[in-house]
C-alpha positions in Angstrom: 0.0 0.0 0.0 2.7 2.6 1.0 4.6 1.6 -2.7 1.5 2.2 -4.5 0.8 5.8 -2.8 4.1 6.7 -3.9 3.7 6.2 -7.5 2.7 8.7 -10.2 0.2 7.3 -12.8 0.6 7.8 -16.1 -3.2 8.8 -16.6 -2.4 11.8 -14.2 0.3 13.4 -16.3 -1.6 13.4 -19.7 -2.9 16.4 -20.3 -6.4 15.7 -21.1 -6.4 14.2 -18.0 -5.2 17.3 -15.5 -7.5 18.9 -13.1 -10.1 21.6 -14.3 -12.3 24.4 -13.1 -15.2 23.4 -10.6 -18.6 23.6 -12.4 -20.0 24.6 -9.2 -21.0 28.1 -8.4 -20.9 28.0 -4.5 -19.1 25.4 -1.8 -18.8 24.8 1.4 -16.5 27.7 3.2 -14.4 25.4 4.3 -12.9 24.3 1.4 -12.1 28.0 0.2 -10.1 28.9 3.1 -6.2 29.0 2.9 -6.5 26.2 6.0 -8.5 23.7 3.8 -7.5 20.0 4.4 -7.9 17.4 1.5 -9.2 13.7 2.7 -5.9 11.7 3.0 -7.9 9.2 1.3 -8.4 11.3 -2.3 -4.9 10.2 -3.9 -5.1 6.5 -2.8 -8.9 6.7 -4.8 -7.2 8.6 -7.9 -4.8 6.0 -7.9 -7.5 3.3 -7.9 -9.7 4.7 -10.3 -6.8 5.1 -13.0 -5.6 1.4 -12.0 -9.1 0.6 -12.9 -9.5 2.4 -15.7 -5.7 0.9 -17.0 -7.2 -2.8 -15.8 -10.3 -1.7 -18.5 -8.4 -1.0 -21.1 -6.4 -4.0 -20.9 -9.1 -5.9 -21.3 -11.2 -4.4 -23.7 -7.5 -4.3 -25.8 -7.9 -8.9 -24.8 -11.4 -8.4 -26.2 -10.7 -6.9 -29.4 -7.9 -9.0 -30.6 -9.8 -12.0 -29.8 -12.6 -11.1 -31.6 -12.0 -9.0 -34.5 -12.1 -12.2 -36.7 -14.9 -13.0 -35.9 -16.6 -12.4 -39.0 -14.5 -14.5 -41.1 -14.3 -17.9 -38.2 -18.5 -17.5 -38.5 -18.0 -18.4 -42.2 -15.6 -21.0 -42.0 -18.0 -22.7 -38.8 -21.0 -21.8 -41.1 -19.1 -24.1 -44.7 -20.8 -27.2 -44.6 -18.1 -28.7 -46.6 -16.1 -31.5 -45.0 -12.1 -32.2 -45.7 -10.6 -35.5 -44.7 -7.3 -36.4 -45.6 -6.3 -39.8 -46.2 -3.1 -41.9 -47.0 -1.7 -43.0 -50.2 -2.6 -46.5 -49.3 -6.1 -45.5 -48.9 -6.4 -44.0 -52.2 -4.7 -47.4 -54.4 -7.3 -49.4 -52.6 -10.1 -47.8 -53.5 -8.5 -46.7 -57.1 -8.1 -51.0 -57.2 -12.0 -51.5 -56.0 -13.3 -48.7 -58.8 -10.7 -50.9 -61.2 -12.7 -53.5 -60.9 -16.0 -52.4 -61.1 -16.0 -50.9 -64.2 -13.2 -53.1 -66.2 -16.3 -55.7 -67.1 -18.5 -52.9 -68.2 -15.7 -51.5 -70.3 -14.5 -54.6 -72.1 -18.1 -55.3 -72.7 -18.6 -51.9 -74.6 -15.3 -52.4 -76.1 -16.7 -55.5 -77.7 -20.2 -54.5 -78.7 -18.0 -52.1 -80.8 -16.0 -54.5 -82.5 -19.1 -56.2 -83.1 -20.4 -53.2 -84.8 -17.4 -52.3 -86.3 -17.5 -55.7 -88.0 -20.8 -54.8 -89.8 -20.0 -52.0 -91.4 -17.2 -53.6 -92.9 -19.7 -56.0 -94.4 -21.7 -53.0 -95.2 -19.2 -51.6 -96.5 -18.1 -54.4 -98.7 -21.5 -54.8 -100.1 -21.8 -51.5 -101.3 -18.1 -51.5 -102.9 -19.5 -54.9 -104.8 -22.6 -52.4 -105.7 -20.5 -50.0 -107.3 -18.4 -52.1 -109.0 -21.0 -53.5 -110.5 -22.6 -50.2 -111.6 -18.9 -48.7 -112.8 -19.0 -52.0 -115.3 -21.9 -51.7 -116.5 -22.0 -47.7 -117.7 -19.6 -46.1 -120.1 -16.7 -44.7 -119.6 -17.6 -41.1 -120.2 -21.4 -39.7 -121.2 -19.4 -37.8 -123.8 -18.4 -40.5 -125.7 -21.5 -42.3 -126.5 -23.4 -40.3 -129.2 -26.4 -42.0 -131.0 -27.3 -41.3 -134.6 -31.5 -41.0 -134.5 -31.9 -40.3 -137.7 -33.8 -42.4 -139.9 -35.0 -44.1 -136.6 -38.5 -44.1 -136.0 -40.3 -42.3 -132.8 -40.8 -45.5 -130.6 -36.9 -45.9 -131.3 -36.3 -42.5 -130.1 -38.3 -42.6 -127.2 -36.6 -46.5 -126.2 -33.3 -44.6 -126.6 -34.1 -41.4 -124.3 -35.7 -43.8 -121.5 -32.0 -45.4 -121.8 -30.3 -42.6 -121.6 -32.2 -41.6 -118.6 -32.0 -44.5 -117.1 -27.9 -44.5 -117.5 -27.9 -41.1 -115.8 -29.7 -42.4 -113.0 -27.7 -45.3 -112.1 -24.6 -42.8 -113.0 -26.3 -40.6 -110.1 -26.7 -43.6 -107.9 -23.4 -44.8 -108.4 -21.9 -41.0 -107.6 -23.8 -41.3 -104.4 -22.7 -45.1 -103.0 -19.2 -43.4 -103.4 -19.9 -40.9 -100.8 -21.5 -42.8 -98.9 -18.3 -45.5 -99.0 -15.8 -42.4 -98.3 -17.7 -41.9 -95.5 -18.2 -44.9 -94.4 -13.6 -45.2 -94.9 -13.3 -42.4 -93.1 -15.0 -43.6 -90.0 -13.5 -46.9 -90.4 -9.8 -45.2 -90.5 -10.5 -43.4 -87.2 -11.4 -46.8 -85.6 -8.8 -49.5 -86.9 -5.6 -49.0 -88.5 -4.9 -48.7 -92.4 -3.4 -51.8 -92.7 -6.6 -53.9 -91.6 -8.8 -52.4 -93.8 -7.0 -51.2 -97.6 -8.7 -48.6 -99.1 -9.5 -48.7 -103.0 -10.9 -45.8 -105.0 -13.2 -46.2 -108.3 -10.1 -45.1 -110.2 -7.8 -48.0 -108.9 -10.6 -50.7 -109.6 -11.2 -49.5 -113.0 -7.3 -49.7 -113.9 -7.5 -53.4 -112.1 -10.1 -54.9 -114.6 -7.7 -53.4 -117.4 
C-alpha cells in the first residue's frame, strides 16, 4: 500500500487528463479557506480509479484482438463442406476397388463395338461390290456415246431417251454409294488402322479390270 501511494500514474500526467475548473458556483466555506484539508484518502482513490480504468483498457484491448475475426471464423463454422485427408494407401485401394468395377463394363462396350465395327465392314463391302457393278456396267464417259436418230423411228427415239435416262440415273446412284463408302472409310480409318482395312478408289478398280 505505501509503494502504491508513492507512485505517479501515467493517466495523471496526460494532459487531457489534468485537473479543471469546478462547475460549481458555490461550496462549502471550508474548502475556500487557505487552512482547507484534503481527505488523506483522495490520492489513494485517484490512484485506484486510474488502475481501474488501465485494468479496462487492458481488457477491452484482450477483447478486441480475440474477436475481430470473428466475422471470417463464422463463415468457416457456417461451410458445410467436409475435408478428410487420407493416405496414399487409402487411395490405391479404393483406385483397385473402382478398377474392378468398371473393367467388365468397359471390355463389354469395347466389344459391342467391334461387333459393330464388324458390320460396317460388311456393309461396306457390299456396297463396294454395288458399285463395281454399276462402274462395269456404264460407259466410260457420257461424252463419248453419241447416237445417230436419224432415220429411226419415234418409238426408237423414245426406247433410246428412256435409256439414256435411265444410264444417268444409275450414273447418279453410283456418284452417291461413293460418298457414302468415303464416308463410311473415313469412319472406319479413325477406328482400326490402315493396314486392316485397304482402301481402294473407283479409279484403282477401273485400272485393275484393265
Amino acid at each position: 500500500m505505501g509503494d502504491r501511494s508513492h507512485r505517479v500514474s501515467r493517466l495523471s500526467v496526460h494532459p487531457r487528463y489534468a485537473p479543471r475548473e469546478s462547475v460549481f458556483t458555490s461550496a462549502p466555506e471550508m474548502h475556500r479557506s487557505e487552512n482547507a484539508v484534503c481527505s488523506p484518502f483522495l490520492r489513494e482513490c485517484v490512484l485506484a480509479m486510474e488502475d481501474g480504468c488501465e485494468e479496462a483498457r487492458e481488457a477491452q484491448k484482450v477483447v478486441r484482438e480475440g474477436t475481430y475475426d470473428l466475422p471470417r471464423i463464422t463463415k468457416v463454422l457456417e461451410n458445410e463442406r467436409v475435408f478428410l485427408l487420407i493416405d496414399e494407401f487409402t487411395v490405391r485401394k479404393y483406385k483397385a476397388d473402382l478398377t474392378d468395377e468398371i473393367e467388365p463394363q468397359v471390355n463389354e462396350l469395347i466389344a459391342r463395338a467391334e461387333r459393330g465395327l464388324q458390320i460396317l465392314l460388311k456393309k461396306e463391302s457390299m456396297l463396294q461390290t454395288k458399285i463395281e457393278s454399276l462402274l462395269a456396267s456404264r460407259p466410260s464417259s457420257r461424252a463419248a456415246i453419241t447416237v445417230n436418230t436419224t432415220g429411226m423411228s419415234k418409238p426408237d427415239i423414245r426406247t433410246i431417251q428412256m435409256r439414256t435416262k435411265e444410264r444417268q440415273r444409275l450414273e447418279d446412284e453410283a456418284a452417291a454409294l461413293q460418298r457414302e463408302v468415303d464416308a463410311l472409310v473415313r469412319i472406319d480409318s479413325t477406328r482400326i488402322p490402315p493396314r486392316v482395312l485397304p482402301y481402294v478408289s473407283l479409279q484403282e478398280l477401273a485400272a485393275m479390270k484393265k
